[in-house]
C-alpha positions as CSV (number, residue, x, y, z in Angstrom):
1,X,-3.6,15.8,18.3
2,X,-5.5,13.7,20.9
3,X,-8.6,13.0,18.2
4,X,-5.6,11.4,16.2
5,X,-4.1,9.4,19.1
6,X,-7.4,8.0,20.2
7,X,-8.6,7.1,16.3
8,X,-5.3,5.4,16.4
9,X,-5.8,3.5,19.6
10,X,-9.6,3.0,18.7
11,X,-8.7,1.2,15.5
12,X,-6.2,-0.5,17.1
13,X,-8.2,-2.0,19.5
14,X,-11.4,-2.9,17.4
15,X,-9.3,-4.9,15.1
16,X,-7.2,-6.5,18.1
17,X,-10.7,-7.9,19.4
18,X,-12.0,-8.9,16.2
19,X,-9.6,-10.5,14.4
20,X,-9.9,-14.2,17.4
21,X,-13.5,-14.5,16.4
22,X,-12.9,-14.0,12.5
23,X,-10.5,-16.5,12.7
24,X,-12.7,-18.7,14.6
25,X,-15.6,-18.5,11.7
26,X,-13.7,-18.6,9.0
27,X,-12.2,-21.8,10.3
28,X,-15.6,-23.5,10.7
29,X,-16.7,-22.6,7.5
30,X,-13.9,-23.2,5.5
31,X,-13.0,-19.6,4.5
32,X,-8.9,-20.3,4.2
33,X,-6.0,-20.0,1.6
34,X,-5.3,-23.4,0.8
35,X,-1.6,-23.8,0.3
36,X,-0.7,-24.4,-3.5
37,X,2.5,-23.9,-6.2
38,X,2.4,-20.0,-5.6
39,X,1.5,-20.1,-2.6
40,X,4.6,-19.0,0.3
41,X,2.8,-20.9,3.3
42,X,2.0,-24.6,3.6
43,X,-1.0,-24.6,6.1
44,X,-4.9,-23.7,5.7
45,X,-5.0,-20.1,7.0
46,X,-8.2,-18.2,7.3
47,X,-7.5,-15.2,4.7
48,X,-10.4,-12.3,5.8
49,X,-8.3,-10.3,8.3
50,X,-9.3,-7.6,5.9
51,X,-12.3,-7.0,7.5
52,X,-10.9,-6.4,10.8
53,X,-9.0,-4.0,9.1
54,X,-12.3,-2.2,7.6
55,X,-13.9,-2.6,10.6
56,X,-10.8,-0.6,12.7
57,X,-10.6,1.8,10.4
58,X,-14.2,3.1,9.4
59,X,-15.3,2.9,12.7
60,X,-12.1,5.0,14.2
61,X,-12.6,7.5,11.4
62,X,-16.3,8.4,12.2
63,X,-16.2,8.8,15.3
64,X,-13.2,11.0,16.0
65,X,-13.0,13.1,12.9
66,X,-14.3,16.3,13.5
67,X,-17.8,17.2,12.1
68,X,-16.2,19.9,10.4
69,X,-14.5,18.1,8.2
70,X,-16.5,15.2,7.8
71,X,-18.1,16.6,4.5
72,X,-15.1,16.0,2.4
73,X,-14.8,12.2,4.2
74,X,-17.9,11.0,3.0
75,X,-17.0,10.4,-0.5
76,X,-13.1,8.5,0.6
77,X,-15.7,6.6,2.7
78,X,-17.9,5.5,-0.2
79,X,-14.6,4.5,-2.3
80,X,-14.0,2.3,1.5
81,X,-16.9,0.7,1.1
82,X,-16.7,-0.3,-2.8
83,X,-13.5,-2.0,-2.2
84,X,-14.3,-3.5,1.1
85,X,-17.2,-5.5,-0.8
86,X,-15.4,-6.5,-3.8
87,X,-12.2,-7.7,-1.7
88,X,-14.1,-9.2,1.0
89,X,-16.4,-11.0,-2.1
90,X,-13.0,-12.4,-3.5
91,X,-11.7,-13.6,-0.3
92,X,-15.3,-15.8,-0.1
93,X,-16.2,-16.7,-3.4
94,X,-13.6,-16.0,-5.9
95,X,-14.2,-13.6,-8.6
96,X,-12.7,-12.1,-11.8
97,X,-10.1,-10.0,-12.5
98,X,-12.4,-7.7,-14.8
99,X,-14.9,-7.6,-12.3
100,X,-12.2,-6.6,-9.5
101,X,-10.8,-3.7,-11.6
102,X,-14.3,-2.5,-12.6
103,X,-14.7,-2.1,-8.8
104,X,-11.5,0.0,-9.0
105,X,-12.1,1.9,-11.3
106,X,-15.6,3.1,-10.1
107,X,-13.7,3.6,-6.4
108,X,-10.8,5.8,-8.5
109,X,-14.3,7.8,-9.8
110,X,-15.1,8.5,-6.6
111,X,-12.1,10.0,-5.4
112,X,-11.1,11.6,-8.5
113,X,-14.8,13.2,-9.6
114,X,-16.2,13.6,-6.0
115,X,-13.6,13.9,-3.3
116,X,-11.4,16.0,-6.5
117,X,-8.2,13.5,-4.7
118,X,-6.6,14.1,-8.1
119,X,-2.5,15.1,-9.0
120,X,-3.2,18.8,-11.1
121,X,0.7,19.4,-11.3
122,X,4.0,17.0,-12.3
123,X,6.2,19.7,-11.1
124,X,8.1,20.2,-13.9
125,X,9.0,16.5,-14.9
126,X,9.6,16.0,-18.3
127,X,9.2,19.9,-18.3
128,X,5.3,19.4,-17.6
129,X,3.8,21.8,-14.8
130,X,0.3,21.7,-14.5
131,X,-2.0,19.0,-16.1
132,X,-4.8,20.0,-18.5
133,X,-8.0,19.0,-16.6
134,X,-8.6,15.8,-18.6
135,X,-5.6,14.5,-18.1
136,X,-5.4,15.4,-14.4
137,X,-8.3,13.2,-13.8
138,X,-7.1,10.1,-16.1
139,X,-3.7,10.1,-14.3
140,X,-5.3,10.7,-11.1
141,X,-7.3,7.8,-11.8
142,X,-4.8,5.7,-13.3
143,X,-2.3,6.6,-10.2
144,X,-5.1,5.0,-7.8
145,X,-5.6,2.0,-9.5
146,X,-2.0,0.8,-9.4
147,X,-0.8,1.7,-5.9
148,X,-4.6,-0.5,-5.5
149,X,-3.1,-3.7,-7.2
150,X,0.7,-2.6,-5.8
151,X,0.1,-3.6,-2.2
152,X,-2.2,-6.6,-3.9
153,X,0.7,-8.1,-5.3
154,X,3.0,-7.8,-2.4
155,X,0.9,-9.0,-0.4
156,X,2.6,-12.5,-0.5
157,X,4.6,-13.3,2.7
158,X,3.5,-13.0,6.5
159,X,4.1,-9.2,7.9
160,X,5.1,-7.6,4.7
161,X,2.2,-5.4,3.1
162,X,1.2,-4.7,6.7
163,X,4.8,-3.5,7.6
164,X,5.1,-1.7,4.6
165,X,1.4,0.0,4.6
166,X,1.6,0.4,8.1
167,X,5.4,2.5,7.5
168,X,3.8,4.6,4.6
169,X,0.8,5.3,6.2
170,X,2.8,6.4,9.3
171,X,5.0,8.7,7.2
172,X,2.5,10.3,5.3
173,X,0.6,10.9,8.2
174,X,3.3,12.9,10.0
175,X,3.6,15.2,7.9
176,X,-0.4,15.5,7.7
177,X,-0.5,16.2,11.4
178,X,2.6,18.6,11.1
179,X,0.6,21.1,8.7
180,X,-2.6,20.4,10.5
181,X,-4.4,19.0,7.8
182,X,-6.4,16.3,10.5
183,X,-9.1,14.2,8.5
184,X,-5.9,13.0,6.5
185,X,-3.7,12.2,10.1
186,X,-7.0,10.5,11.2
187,X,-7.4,8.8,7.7
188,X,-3.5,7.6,8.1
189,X,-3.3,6.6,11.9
190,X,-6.7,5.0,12.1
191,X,-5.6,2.9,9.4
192,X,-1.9,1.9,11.3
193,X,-3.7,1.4,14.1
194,X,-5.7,-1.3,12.7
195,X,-2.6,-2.7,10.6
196,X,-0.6,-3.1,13.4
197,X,-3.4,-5.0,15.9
198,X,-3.5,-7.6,12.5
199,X,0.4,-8.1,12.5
200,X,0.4,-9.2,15.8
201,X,-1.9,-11.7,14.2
202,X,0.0,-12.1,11.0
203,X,3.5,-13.1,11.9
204,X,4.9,-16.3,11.5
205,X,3.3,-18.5,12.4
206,X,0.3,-16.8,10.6
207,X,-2.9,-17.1,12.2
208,X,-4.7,-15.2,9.7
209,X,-3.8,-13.0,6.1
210,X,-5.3,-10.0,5.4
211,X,-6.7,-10.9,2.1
212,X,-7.8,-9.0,-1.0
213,X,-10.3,-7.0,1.7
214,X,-7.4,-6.0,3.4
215,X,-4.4,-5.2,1.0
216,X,-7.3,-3.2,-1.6
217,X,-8.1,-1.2,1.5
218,X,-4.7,-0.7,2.5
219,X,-3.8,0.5,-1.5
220,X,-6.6,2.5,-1.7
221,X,-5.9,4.6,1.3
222,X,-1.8,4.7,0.2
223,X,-2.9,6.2,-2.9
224,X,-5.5,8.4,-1.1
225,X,-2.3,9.9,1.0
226,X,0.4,10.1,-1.5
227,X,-2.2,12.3,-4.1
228,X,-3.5,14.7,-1.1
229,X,0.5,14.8,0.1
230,X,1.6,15.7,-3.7
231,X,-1.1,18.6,-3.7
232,X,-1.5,20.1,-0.2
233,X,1.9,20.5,-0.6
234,X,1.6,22.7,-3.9
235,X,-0.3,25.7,-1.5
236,X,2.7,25.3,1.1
237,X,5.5,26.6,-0.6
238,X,6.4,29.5,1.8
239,X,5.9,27.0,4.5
240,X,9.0,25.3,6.7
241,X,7.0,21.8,5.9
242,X,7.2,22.2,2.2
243,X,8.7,19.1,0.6
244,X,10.7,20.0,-2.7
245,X,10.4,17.1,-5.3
246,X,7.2,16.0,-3.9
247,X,6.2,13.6,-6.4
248,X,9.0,12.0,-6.1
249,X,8.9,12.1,-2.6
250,X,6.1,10.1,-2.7
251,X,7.3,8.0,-4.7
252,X,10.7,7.0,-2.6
253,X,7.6,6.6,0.3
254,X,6.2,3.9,-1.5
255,X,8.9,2.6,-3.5
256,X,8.7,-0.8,-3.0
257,X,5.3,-1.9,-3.7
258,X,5.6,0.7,-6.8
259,X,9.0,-0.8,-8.3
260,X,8.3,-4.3,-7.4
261,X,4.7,-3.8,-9.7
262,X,6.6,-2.1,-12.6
263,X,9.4,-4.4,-12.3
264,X,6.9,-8.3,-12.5
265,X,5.0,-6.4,-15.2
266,X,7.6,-5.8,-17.1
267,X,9.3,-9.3,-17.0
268,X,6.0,-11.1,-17.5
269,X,5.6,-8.7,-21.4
270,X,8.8,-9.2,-22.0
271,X,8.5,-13.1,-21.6
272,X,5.3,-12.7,-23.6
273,X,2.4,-13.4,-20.3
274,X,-0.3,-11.0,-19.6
275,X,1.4,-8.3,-17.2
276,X,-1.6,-9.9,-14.5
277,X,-0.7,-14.0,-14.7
278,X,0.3,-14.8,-11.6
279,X,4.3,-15.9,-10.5
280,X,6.7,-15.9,-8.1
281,X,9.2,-13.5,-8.7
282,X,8.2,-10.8,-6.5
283,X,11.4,-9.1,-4.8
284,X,10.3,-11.3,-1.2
285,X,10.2,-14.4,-3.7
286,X,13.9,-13.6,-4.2
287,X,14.9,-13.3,-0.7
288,X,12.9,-16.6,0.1
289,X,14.9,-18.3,-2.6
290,X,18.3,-16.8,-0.8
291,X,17.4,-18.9,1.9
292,X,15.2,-15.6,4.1
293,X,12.5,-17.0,6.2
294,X,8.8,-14.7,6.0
295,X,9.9,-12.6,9.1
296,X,13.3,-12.3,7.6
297,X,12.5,-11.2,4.4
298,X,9.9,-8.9,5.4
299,X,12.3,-7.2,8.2
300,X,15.2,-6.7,5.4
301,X,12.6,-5.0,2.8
302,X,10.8,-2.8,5.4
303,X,14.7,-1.6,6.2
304,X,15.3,-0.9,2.8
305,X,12.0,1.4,2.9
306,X,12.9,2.7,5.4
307,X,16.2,3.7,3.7
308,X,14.9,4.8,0.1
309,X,12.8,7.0,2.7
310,X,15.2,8.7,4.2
311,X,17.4,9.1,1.1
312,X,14.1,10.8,-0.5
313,X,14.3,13.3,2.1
314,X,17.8,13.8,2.4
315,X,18.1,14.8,-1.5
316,X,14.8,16.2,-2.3
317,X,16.5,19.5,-2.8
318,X,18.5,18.2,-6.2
319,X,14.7,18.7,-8.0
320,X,12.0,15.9,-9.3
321,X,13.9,14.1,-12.3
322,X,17.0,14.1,-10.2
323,X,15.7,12.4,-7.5
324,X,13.6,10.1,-9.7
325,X,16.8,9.5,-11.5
326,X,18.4,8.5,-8.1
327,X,15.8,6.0,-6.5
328,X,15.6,4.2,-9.6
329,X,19.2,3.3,-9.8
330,X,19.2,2.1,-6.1
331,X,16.4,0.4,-6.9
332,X,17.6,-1.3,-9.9
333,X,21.0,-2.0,-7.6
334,X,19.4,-3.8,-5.2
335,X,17.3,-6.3,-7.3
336,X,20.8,-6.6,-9.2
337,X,22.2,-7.8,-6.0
338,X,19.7,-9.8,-5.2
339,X,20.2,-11.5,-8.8
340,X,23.6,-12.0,-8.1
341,X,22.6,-13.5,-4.5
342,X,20.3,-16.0,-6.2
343,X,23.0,-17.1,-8.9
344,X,25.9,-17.6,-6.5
345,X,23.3,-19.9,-4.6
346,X,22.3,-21.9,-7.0
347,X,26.3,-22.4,-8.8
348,X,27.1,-25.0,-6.0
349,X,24.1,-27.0,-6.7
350,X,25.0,-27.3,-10.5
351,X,28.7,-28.6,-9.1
């Protein structure tokens, strides 16, 4: 318990301290997000908080994680370091997509082939129990690689993949430390520690974004917790911490960077773009356009986290599909209400 407290306040405070002189270089050499047409901020703001974030993180996890278990870190630290380069490379000198997903994919390997942070079961969706090894390690793969460019693509107003990281990363993290499983609460509190020093940093007015370096990191270690949270709770069945539906659990935990990613790629194939073209019609792009602030819009969608949280927990005993069945339609609702929010808005303006 204490080795997770301190890597928490470790992180915390390495990031803190850092984060003033990153700003300061990155201002004299130019290293900011120039506001632009999809951009959601209209001053240059240095964009490389990201490394503070790495910096927090990898530094709090090696030095309070127990030797014992560091074996099994080394390889999560490897993928670390994979997407630290490549995001912090983008945030310098942009590069290209392909390249950035090549990067992925080889971090995903990692995990997946090495660490073996891979989903073996569905539990029982779509009447499927456990995976034939093959697939286990495609899905495994494939699950990494888009809670990765999830948190990339809601990474778009001040506060909100930090909030939302931050919440998921506490929540999984719990219910690590509840079953003792402490490499994982270290992995999980080292890395809200760090988040939360950079929103003091981030909210409006923004002194500083977290860039590609930071929201990659932050997707790579969701998707790190909410694999090792579907399995370790396969072996805890007798146990009073077992979670029934666990997949889609997980899922409710990091619903909206999930459904907000399923939801613009869908739109941008049925309006016949590539799923990856950039646009602005994110979920916080709708609240913007109600006439939300950043802070504003960020506070109502880490509520409604909050809430499809909660309602996860509440009902995981009605089974997977159920459940699935259930976050989707609130999900669904509340982008419908948001539609309707935007259209009543704009009616008075036609007049």
């Amino acid at each position: 318990m204490y080795d997770i407290i301190l890597a928490f306040i470790t992180a915390f405070g390495l990031t803190y301290v850092a984060i003033p002189s990153i700003i300061s270089v990155a201002r004299k050499k130019n290293l900011v997000d120039e506001p632009g047409e999809r951009r959601s901020h209209h001053v240059s703001t240095p964009s490389l908080g990201g490394i503070a974030i790495f910096a927090g993180v990898i530094f709090s996890i090696i030095l309070w994680t127990p030797f014992t278990y560091f074996a099994d870190l080394q390889y999560i630290l490897c993928a670390f370091i994979i997407i630290f380069l490549i995001g912090a490379k983008d945030d310098i000198d942009p590069i290209s997509p392909r390249i950035k997903f090549m990067a992925q994919i080889f971090a995903a390997f990692i995990l997946v082939f090495t660490a073996k942070i891979r989903i073996t079961s569905f539990y029982g969706i779509f009447g499927v129990e456990d995976l034939p090894l093959i697939w286990s390690y495609l899905f495994s793969m494939l699950t990494i690689i888009v809670i990765i460019n999830a948190f990339n693509l809601i990474d778009g107003i001040n506060g909100l993949s930090g909030s939302i990281g931050a919440l998921i990363c506490c929540t999984f993290g719990t219910w690590f430390l509840m079953i003792d499983k402490v490499e994982l609460a270290i992995v999980a509190f080292a890395t809200t520690g760090s988040i939360v020093a950079f929103l003091y940093y981030n909210v409006t007015p923004a002194k500083i974004f977290m860039g590609d370096t930071g929201s990659l990191l932050l997707g790579l270690v969701c998707s790190i917790l909410a694999i090792q949270f579907i399995e370790q709770n396969r072996i805890l069945e007798n146990s009073s911490y077992y979670v029934l539906s666990a997949p889609s659990v997980a899922i409710g935990i990091m619903i909206l960077p999930l459904f907000d990613t399923f939801r613009v790629f869908v739109l941008r194939v049925i309006r016949g773009r590539s799923p990856f073209a950039p646009d602005k019609n994110h979920i916080h792009h709708l609240l913007l356009d109600i006439g939300l602030n950043h802070m504003q819009s960020t506070g109502v969608l880490v509520f409604v986290n909050v809430f499809f949280i909660l309602i996860s927990l509440y009902f995981q005993y009605l089974g997977t599909e159920w459940l699935l069945f259930i976050l989707t339609s609130l999900a669904l609702l509340f982008i419908l209400v948001l539609l309707l929010l935007n259209m009543k808005k704009e009616v008075p303006s036609k007049a």
